[in-house]
N, C-alpha and C positions, 0 to 999 in steps of 0.2 A: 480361719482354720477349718478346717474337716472336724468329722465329727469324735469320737471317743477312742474310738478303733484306728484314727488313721493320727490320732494325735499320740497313744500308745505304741505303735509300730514306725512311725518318722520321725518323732520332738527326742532326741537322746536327753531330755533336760526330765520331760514329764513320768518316765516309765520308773526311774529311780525315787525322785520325789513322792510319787506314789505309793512306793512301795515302804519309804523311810514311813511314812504318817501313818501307813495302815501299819505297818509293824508296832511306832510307837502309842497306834491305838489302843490296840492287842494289847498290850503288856499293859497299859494303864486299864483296862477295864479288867485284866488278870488278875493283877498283882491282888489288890485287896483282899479280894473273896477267895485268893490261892494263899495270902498270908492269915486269913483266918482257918483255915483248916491246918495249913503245916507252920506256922510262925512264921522263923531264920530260912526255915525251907524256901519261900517263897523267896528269898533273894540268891540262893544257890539258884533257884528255878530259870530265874529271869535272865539268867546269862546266856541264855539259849536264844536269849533275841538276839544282841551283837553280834555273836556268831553266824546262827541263820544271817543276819543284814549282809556281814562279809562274804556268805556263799553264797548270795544270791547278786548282789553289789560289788564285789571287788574289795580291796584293800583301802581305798581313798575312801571311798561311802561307806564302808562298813567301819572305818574309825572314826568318821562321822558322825553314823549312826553311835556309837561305843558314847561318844560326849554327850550327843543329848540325850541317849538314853542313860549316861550317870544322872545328870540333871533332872530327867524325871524322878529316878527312883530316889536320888535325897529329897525331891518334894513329898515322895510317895512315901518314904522312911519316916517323914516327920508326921504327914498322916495319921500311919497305924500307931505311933506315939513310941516309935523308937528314937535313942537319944543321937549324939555327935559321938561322943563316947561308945556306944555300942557298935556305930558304922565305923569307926577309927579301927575298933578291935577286932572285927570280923570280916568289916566289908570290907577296906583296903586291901588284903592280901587276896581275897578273895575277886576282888572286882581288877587288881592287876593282875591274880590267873586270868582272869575273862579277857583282857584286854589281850593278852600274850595270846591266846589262842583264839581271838577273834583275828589278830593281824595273821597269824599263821592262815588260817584260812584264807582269810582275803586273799594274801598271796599265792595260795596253791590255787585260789578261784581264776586271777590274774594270768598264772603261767599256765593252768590249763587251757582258758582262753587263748591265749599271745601260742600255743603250740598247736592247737585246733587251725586257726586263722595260718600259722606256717606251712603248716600239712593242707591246707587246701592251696594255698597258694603255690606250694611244690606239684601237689596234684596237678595244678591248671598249668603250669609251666612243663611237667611231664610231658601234657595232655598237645601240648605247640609242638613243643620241638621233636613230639612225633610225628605230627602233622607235618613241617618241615622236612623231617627225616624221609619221610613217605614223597614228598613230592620231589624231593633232592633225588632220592631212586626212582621214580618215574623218568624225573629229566636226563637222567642219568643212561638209562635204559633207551629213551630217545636217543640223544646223541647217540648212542653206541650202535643203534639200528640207521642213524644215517650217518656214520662214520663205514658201518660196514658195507651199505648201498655206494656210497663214494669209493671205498676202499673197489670193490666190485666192478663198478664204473671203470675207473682208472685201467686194472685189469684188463679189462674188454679193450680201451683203449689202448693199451700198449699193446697186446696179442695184435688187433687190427695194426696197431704201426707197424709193428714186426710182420706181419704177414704183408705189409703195404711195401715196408720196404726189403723182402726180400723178391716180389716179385718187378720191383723198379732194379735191383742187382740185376735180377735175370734179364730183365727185358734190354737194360744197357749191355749184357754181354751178347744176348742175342744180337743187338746191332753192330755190334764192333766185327 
């Protein structure tokens, strides 16, 4: 492989990955020293990671990201020496709002992507078939300058018949 920069901009596998670890970094070196100063706070806080994941990753990675960052925070839960019981009564409903508006994002991440990508490729399809259009009226404009030189031609030559043969009329009455 290349080096860092060319494995970030071509590997679609490593940009994602990347980003999942350093996010689940982040939150694991937060969490404690943010649940020492606000408590329960700090688990309202932490939903801000899934989310971010889903806007930055899509809907697939960003519920992804939603699983193993529950899995960290029940490790991180039993840590600060909260119970089953306390995460049952607050963090369930709590960590399935995170969830519901993690996926919403995702998805608005998703369709904004999927309509970027449409609009450019509408763009590049404008961008032909006026190019086309443009050469179709060139050709067009051709033919029509040597349809009118023929058309012209032709003329010439029938005036020349006509005059060809009204002096072959003449000339046969003159002999008679």
């Amino acid at each position: 492989m290349g080096n860092l920069a060319d494995l970030w901009s071509h590997n679609k596998y490593f940009r994602p990955i990347v980003i999942i670890f350093s996010l689940l970094l982040l939150f694991g070196t937060t969490f404690i020293p943010l649940h020492s100063i606000t408590e329960n706070g700090a688990f309202i806080l932490s939903s801000a990671f899934p989310i971010l994941a889903a806007w930055l990753l899509g809907l697939r990675l960003g519920l992804v990201f939603w699983l193993l960052h529950a899995l960290v925070l029940m490790n991180l839960a039993r840590a600060v020496g909260s119970g089953l019981d306390e995460f049952i009564s607050s963090g369930i409903p709590q960590y399935t709002i995170s969830l519901l508006i993690t996926s919403g994002m995702g998805r608005i991440r998703d369709l904004t992507k999927s309509l970027k990508h449409e609009l450019k490729e509408r763009k590049r399809a404008e961008s032909e078939l006026r190019q086309i259009k443009d050469t179709l009226e060139k050709q067009v404009e051709k033919r029509t300058e040597e349809l009118m030189q023929s058309n012209e031609k032709l003329t010439q030559e029938m005036l020349e018949n006509e005059k060809a043969g009204k002096e072959k009329l003449n000339l046969q009455l003159s002999l008679k």
